[in-house]
LUMDO-60780 format. One record per residue (C-alpha): residue number from 1; x, y, z; residue in one letter. Coordinates in pm, 1 decimal. Layout:
   num          X          Y          Z   residuo
   NUM          X          Y          Z         A
...
END
This chain:
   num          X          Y          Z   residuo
     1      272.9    -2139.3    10357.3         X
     2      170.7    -1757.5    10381.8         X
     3      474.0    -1672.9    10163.3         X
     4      404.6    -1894.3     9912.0         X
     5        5.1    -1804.7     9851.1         X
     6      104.5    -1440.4     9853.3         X
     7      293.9    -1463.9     9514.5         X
     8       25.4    -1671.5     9365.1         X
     9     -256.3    -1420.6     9449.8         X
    10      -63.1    -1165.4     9283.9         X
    11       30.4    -1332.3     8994.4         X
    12     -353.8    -1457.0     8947.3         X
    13     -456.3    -1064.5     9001.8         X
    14     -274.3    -1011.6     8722.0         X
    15     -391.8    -1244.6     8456.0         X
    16     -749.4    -1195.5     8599.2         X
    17     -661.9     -797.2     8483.3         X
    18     -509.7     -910.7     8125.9         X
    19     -786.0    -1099.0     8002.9         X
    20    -1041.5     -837.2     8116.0         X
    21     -868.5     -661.4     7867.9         X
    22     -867.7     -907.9     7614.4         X
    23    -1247.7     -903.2     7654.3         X
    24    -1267.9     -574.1     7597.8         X
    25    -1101.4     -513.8     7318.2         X
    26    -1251.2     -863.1     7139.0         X
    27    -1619.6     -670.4     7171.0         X
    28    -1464.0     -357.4     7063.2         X
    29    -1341.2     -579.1     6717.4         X
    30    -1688.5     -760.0     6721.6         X
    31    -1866.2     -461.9     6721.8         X
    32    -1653.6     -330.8     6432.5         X
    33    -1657.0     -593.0     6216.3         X
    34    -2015.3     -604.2     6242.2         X
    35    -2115.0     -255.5     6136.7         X
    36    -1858.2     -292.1     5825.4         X
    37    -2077.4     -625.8     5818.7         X
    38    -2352.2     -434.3     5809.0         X
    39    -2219.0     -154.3     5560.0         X
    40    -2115.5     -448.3     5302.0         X
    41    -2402.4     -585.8     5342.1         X
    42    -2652.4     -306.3     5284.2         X
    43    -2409.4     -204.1     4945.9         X
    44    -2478.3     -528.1     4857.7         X
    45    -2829.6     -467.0     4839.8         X
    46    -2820.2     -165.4     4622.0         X
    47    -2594.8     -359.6     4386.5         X
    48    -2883.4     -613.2     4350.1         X
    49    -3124.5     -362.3     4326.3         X
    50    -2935.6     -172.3     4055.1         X
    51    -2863.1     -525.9     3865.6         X
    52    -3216.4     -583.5     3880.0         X
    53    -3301.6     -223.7     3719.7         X
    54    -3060.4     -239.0     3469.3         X
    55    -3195.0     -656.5     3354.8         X
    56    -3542.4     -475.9     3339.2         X
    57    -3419.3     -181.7     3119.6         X
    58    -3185.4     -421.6     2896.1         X
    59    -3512.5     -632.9     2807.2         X
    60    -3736.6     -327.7     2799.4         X
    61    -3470.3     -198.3     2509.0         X
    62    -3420.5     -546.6     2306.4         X
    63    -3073.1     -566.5     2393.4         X
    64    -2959.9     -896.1     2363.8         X
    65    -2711.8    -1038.6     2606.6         X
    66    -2369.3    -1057.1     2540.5         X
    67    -2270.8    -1424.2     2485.5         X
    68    -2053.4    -1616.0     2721.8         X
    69    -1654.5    -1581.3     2654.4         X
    70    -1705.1    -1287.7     2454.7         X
    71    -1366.6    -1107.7     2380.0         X
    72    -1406.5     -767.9     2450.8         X
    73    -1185.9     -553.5     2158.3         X
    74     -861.0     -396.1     2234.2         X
    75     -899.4       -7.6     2252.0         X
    76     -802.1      131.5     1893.3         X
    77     -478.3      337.1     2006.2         X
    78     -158.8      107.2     1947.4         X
    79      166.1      122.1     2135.5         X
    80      428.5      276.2     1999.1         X
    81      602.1      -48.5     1968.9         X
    82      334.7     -156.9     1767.4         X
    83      335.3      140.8     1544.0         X
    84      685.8       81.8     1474.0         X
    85      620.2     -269.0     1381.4         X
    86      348.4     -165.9     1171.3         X
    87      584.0      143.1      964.0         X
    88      848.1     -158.0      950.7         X
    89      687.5     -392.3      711.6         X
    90      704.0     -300.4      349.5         X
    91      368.3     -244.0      180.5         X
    92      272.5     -579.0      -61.6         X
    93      408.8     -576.5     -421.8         X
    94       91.0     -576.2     -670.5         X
    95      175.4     -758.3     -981.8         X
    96      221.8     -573.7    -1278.7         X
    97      -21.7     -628.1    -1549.0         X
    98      128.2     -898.1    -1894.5         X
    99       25.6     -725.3    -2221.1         X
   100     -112.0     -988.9    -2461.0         X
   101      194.0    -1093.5    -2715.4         X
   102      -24.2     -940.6    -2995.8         X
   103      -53.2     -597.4    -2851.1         X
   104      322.3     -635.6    -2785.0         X
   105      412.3     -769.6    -3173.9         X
   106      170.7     -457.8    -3291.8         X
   107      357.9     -195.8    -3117.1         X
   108      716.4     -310.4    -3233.6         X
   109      574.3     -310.3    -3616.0         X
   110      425.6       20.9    -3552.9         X
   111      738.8      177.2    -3366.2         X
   112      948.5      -38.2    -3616.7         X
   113      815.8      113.9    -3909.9         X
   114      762.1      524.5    -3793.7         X
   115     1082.0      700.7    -3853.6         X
   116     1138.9      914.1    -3610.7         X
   117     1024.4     1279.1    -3555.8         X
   118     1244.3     1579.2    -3663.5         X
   119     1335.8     1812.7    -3359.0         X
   120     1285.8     2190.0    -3495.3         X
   121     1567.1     2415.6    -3453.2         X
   122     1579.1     2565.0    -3147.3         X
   123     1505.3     2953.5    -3194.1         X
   124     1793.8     3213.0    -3132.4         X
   125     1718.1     3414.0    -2801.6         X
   126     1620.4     3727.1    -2852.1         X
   127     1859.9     4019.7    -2654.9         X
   128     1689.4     4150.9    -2378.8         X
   129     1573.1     4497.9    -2458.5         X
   130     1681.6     4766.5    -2201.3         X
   131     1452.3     4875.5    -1979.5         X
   132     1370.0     5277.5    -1982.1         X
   133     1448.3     5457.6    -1654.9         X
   134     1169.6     5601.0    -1490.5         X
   135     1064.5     5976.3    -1519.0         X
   136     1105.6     6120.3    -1182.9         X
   137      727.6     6232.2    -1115.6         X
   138      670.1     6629.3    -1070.0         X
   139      586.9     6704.7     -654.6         X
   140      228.6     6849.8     -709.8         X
   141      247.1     6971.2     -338.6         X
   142      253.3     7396.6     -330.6         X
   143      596.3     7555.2     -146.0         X
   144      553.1     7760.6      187.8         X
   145      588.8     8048.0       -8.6         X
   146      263.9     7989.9     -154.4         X
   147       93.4     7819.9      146.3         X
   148      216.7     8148.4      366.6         X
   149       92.1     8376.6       68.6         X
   150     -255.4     8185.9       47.6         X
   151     -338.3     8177.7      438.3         X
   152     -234.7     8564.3      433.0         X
   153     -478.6     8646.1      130.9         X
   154     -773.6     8410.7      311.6         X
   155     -730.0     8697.0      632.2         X
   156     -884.6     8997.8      677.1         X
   157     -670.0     9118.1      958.9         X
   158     -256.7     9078.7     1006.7         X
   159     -100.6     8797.3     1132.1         X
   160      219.3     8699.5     1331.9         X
   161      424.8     8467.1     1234.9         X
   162      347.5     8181.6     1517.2         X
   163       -2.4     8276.2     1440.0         X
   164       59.5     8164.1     1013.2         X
   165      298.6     7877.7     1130.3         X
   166       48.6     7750.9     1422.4         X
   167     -208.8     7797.2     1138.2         X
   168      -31.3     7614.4      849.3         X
   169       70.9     7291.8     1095.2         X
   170     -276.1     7243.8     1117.8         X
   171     -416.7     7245.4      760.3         X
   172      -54.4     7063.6      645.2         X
   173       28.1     6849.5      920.3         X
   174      247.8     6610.0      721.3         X
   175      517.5     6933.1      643.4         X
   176      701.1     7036.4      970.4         X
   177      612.4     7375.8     1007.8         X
   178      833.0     7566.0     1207.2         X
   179      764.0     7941.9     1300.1         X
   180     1116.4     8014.8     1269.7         X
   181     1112.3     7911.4      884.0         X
   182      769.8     8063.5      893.2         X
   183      928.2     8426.3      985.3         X
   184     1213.0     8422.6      751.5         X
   185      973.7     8334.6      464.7         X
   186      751.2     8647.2      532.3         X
   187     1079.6     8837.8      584.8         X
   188     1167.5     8730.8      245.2         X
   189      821.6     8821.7      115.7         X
   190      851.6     9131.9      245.5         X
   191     1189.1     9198.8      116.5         X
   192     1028.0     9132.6     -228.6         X
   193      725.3     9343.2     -178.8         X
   194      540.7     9038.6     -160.7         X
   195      378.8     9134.3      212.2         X
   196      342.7     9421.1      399.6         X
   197      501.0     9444.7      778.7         X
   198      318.3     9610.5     1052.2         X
   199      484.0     9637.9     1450.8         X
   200      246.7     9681.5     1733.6         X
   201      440.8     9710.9     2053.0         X
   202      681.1     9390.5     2048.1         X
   203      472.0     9198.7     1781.6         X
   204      506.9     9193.6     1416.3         X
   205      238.6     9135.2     1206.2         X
   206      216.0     9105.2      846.2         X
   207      -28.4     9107.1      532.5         X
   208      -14.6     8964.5      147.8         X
   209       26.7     9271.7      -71.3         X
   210      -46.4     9276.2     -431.7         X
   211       23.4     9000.0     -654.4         X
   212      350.6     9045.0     -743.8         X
   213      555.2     9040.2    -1110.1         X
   214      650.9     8670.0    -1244.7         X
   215     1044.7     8754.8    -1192.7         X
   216      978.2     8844.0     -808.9         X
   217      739.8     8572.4     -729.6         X
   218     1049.2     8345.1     -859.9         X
   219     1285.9     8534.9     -654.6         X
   220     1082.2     8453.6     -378.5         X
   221     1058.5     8120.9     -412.8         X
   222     1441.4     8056.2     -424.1         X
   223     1491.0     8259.6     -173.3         X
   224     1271.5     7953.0       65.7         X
   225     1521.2     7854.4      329.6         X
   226     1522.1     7468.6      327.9         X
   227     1294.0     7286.0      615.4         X
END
């Protein structure tokens, strides 16, 4: 007989322990369900509330309730099945207006009886005249020869040949002055009696001279070196 109850005990010790458990954990769920009872329930209340403010503004406005059944309307984009439907179906055929049988007998009389107009004779076409070719247009811009001879009369005092080409770049930037072309141009002038040259240590410096004849003022000029 002590055997036998010392099983039992046991086994009772243990359910006794389970539903303790159970106990537990079904206040644990009460208490749970009862504040989201709670939450709902105070929600709920604003919802009335709200309703209640929005009834009071709907008959403060003279809005008129919607009646009961009321189909609300379909939201104006179609499908694209539907637009395809739509593009499908030809547009309706409008009947074409009868002309009364007296307007009709009128006009065959009239078209009946008007002999028909005379086409003029088509004019010959004129040959195309030929078109002049266009005078070549006279470069107004001056030569080096006379930009080198202008800066050199402007001075009072000689210049080198960087100082005329330096000088000459700037007023004339669109020409590519280069002091090399720049030196052989004075040479030339010089050559021609067109400027005087003057050597101070290692620098040569040079000045316009008199206005020279026509026939050496050409020489000069086709003596330029091309730029």
């Amino acid at each position: 007989m002590p055997e036998t109850a010392g099983p039992v005990t046991e086994l009772a010790s243990q359910y006794v322990s389970q539903v303790t458990k159970d106990l537990e954990q079904n206040v644990k769920e009460q208490d749970r369900v009862t504040a989201e009872i709670a939450a709902l329930q105070e929600r709920l209340a604003a919802l009335q509330h709200d309703h209640g403010i929005l009834l009071n503004m709907r008959q403060a406005l003279g809005i008129a309730a919607p009646a009961a059944g009321a189909v609300v309307p379909a939201p104006r984009g179609k499908s694209g099945a539907a637009r395809r439907t739509d593009a499908k179906k030809p547009a309706p055929k409008k009947p074409a207006a009868k002309k009364p049988a007296a307007v009709k007998a009128t006009t065959g009389k009239a078209a009946a009886g008007k002999p028909a107009a005379k086409k003029a004779p088509a004019e010959p076409a004129q040959p195309a005249q030929p078109t002049q070719p266009a005078q070549p247009t006279q470069s107004s811009q001056p030569t080096l020869v006379e930009l080198v001879r202008r800066y050199l009369t402007e001075q009072n005092e000689p210049r080198s040949a960087a100082e005329v080409a330096e000088a000459l770049g700037r007023t004339h930037p669109e020409r590519a002055v280069q002091t090399k072309v720049v030196r052989t141009t004075l040479e030339n002038l010089v050559a021609r009696n067109g400027a005087h040259r003057s050597k101070q240590g290692s620098s040569v410096f040079y000045t316009v001279a008199a206005e020279p004849a026509p026939e050496t003022a050409e020489k000069a000029e086709g003596a330029e070196p091309a730029q």
